[in-house]
TIPA-700865 format. One record per residue (C-alpha): x negated, y, z; residue in three letters; chain; residue number from 1. Coordinates in nm, 2 decimals, padded with zeros to 4 digits. Layout:
N
        X        Y        Z   keke   ketor   kelo
        X        Y        Z    ALA       A    NUM
...
END
This chain:
254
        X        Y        Z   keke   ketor   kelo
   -23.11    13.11    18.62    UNK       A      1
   -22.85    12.98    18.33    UNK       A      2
   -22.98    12.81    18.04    UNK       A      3
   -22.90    13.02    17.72    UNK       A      4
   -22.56    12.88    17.55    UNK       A      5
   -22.66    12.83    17.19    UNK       A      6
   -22.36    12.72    16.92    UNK       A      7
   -22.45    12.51    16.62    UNK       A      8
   -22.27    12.50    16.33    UNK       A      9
   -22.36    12.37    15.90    UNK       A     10
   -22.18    12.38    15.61    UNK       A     11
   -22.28    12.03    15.50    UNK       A     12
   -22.11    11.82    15.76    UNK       A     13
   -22.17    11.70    16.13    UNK       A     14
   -22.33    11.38    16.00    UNK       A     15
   -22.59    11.54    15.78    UNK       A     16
   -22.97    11.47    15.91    UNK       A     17
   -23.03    11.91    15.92    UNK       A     18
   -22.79    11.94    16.15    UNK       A     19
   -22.91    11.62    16.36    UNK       A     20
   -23.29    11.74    16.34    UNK       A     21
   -23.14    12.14    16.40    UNK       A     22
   -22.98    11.98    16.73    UNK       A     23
   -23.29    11.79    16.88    UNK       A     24
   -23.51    12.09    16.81    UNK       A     25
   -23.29    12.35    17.01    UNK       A     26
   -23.23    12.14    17.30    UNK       A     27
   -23.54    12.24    17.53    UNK       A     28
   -23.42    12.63    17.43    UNK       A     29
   -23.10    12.61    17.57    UNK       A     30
   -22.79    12.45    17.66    UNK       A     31
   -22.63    12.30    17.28    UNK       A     32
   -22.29    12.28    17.18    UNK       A     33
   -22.21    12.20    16.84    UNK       A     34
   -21.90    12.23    16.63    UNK       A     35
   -21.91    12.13    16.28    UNK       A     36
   -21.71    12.01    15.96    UNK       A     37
   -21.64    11.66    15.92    UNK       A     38
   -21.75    11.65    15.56    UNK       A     39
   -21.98    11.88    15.34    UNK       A     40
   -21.84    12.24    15.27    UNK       A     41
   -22.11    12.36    15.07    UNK       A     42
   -22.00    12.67    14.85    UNK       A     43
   -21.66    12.72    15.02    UNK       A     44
   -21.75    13.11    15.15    UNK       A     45
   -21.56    13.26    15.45    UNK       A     46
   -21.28    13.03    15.33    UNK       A     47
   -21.06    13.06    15.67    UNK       A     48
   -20.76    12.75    15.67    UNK       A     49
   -20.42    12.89    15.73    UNK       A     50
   -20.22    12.71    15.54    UNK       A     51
   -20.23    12.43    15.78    UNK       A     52
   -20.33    12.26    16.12    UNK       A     53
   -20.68    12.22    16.21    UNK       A     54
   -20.77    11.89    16.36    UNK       A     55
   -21.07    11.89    16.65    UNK       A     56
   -21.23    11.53    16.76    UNK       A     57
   -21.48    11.53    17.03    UNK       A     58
   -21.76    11.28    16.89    UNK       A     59
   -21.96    11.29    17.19    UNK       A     60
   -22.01    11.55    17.53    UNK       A     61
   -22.07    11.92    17.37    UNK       A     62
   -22.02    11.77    17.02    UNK       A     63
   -21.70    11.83    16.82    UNK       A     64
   -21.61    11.78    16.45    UNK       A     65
   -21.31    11.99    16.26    UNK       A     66
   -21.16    11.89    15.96    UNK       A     67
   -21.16    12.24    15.83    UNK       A     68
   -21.48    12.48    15.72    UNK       A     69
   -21.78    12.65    15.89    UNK       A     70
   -21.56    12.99    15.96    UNK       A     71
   -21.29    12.72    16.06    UNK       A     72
   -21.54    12.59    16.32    UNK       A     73
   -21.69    12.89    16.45    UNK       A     74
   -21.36    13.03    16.54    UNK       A     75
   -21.24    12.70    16.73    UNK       A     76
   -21.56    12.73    16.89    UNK       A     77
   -21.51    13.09    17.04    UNK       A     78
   -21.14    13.09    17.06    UNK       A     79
   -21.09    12.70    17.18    UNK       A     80
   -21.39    12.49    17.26    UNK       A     81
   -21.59    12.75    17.45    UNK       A     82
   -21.32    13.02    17.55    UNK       A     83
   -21.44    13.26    17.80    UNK       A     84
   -21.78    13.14    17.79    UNK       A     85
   -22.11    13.36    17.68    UNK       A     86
   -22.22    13.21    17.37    UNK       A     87
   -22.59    13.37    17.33    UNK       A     88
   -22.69    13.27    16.99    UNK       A     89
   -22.54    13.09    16.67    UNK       A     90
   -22.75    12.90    16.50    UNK       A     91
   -22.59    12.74    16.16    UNK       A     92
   -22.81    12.46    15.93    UNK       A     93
   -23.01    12.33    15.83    UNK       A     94
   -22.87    12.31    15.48    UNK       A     95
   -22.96    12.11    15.24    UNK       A     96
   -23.08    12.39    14.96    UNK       A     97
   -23.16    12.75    14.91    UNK       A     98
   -22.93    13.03    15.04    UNK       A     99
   -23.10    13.30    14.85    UNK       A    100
   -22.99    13.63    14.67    UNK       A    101
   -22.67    13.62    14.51    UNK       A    102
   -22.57    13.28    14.65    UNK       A    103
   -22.53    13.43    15.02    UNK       A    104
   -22.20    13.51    14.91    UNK       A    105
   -22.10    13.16    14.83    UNK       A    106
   -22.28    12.98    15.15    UNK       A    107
   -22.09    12.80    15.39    UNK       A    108
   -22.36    12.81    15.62    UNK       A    109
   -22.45    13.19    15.60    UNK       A    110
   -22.05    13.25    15.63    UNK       A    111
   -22.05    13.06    15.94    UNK       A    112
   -22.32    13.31    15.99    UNK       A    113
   -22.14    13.57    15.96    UNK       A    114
   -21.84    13.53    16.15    UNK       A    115
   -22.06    13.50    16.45    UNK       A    116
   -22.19    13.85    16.34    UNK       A    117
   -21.82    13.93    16.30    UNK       A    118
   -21.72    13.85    16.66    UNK       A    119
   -22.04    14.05    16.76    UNK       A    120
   -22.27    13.71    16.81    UNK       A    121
   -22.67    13.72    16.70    UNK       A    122
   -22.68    13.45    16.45    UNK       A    123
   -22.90    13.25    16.21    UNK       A    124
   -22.84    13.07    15.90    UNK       A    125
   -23.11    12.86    15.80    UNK       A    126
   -23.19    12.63    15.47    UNK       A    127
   -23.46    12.40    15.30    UNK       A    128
   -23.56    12.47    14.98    UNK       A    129
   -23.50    12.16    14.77    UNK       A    130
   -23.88    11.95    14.73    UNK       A    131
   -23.95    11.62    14.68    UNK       A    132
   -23.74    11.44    14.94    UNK       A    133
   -23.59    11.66    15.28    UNK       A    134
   -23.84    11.72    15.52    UNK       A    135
   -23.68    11.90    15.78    UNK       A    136
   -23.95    11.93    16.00    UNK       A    137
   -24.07    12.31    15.97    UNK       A    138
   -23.76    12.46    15.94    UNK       A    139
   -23.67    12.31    16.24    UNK       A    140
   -24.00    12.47    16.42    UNK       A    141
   -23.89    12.75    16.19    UNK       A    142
   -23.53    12.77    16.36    UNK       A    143
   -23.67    12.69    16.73    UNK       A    144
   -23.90    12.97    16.72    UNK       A    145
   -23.68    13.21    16.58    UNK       A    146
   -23.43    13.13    16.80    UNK       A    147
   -23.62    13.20    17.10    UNK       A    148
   -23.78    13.53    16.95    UNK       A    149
   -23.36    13.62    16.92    UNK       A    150
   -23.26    13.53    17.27    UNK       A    151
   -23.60    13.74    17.41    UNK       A    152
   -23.56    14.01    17.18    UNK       A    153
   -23.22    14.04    17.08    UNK       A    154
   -23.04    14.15    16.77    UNK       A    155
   -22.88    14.52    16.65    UNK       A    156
   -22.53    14.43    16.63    UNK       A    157
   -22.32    14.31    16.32    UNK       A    158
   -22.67    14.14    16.24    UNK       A    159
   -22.76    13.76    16.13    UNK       A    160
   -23.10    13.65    15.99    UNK       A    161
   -23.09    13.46    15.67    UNK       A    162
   -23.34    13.20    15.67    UNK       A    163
   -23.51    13.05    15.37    UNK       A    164
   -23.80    12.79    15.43    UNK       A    165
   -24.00    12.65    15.14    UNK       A    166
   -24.02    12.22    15.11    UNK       A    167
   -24.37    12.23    15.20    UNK       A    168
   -24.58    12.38    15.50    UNK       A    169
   -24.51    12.73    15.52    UNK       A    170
   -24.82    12.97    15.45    UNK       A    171
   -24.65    13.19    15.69    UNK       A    172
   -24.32    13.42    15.75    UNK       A    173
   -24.19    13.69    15.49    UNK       A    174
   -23.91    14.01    15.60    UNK       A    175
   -23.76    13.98    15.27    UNK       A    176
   -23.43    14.18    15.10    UNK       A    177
   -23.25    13.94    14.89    UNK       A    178
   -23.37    13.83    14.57    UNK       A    179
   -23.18    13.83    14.20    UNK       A    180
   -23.13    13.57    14.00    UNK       A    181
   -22.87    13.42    13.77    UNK       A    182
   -22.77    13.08    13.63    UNK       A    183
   -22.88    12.98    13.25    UNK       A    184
   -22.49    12.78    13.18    UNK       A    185
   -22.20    12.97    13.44    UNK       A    186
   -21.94    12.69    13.30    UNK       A    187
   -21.99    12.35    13.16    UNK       A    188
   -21.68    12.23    13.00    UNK       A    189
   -21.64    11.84    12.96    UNK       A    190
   -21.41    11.56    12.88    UNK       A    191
   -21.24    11.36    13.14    UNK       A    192
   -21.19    10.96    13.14    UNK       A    193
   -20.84    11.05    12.96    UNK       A    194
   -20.97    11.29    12.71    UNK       A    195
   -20.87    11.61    12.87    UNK       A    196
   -21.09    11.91    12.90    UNK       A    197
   -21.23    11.98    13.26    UNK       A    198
   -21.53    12.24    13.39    UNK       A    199
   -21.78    12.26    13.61    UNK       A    200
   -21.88    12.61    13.71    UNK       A    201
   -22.27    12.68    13.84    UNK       A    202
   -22.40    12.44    13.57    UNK       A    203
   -22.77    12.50    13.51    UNK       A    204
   -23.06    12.61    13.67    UNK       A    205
   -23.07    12.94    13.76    UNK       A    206
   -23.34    13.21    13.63    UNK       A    207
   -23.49    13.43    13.88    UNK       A    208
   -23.65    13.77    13.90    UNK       A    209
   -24.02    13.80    14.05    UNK       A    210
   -23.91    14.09    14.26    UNK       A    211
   -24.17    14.19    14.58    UNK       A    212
   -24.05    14.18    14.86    UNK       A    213
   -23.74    13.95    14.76    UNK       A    214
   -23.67    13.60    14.95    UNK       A    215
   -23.74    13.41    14.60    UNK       A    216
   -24.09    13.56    14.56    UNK       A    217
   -24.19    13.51    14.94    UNK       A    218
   -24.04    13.08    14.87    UNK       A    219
   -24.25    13.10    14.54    UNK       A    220
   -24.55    13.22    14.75    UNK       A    221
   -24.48    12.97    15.03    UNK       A    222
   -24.36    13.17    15.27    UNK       A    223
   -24.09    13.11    15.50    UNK       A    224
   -23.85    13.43    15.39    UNK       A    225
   -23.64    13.59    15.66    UNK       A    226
   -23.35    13.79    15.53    UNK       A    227
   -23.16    14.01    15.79    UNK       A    228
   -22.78    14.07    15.67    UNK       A    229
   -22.51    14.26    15.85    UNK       A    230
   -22.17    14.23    15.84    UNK       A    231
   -22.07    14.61    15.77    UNK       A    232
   -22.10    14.57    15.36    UNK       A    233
   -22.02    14.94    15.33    UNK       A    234
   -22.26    15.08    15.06    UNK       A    235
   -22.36    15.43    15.22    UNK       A    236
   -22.55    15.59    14.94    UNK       A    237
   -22.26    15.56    14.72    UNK       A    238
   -22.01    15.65    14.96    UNK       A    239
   -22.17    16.00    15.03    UNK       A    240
   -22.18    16.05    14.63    UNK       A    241
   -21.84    16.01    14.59    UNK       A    242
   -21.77    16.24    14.90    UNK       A    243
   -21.97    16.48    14.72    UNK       A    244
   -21.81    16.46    14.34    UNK       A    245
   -21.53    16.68    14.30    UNK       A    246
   -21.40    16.46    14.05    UNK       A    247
   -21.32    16.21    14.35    UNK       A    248
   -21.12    16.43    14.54    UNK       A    249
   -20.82    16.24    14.58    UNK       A    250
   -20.47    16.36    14.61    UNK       A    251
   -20.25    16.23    14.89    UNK       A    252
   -19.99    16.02    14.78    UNK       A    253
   -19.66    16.12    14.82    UNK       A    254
END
């Protein structure tokens, strides 16, 4: 019977412990291949480089690094590394931090996500909650046992599971929609060692709303919150409205 074929993948670089522990966990559920970034890519998005070259190193057997970003990887993967091959699952972390609310649409790791959902792969993107120190022992039991629950049960299609798990031992799993939140300073401006202005955006911590059902109330309540996302961002509610307003019947162009 063939093993499963699972693909790893991170946002905060090949060397980073998550993605060392993430590997070592899924290795008794299937057969591992990993292709990552060679350096941390946190915040980059679906950033896809096509302005130049992409450079792929094998570092050991079924391990490669890319000097590009998480959608980079994931598409040398499928279209390179393991051409014509079944990937069954994509599993990307685990990252150092929340990927909650809002912020899903900044990950590197949920993009990576993502474009496995794009080329019709089940996927996972999972991250630790910042604690005291990175423990990444239960998300990794966290990702292992979701990951076989996936391969067993499968996925609908166009569908990835974001995974938050809080620093501590979970109290238990959470289906969650994601949360809202916002950050108290969106641009810190600053000097630089010559006297010229500079900024950081994302400065601050950010607020959040205690929401049910939300991924940051299940992490407040210690609950490992599990997201599903899907790649089709079509709102449908709103799309029927506007089919049914007669002020947005729109004349062809000529």
């Amino acid at each position: 019977m063939r093993q499963p074929l699972l693909l790893v993948c991170n946002d905060d670089g090949f060397s980073s412990p998550g993605i060392q522990v993430l590997i070592a966990t899924l290795a008794p559920v299937g057969d591992v291949w990993v292709v990552a970034p060679d350096r941390e890519n946190s915040a980059v998005s679906h950033a896809l480089t096509l302005s130049r070259p992409l450079r792929l190193s094998e570092a050991s057997p079924q391990r490669f690094v890319v000097d590009g970003t998480p959608t980079d990887c994931i598409a040398l993967a499928l279209g390179y590394v393991l051409k014509g091959r079944q990937v069954d699952l994509v599993v990307s972390g685990i990252n150092h931090g929340a990927n909650m609310g809002d912020d899903v649409h900044y990950s590197g790791t949920v993009s990576a996500a993502f474009e496995a959902a794009v080329q019709g792969l089940p996927a996972i993107a999972i991250s630790l909650v910042a604690g005291n120190g990175w423990d990444f022992t239960y998300a990794a039991r966290c990702a292992r046992w979701l990951a076989e629950r996936v391969l067993a049960r499968g996925m609908p299609a166009g569908t990835l599971l974001n995974v938050n798990v809080p620093p501590g031992p979970p109290r238990g799993v959470g289906l969650t929609r994601l949360g809202k939140h916002r950050y108290t300073e969106g641009v810190i401006e600053g000097t630089d060692p010559r006297g010229k202005k500079c900024y950081w955006i994302g400065g601050g911590e950010p607020v959040w709303q205690r929401i049910p059902g939300t991924d940051f109330m299940a992490i407040a309540d210690g609950y490992v919150s599990v997201t599903p996302l899907q790649r089709d961002m079509t709102d449908l509610s709103s799309l029927e409205a506007l089919r049914n307003d007669p002020g947005w019947e729109l004349e062809e162009t000529p």
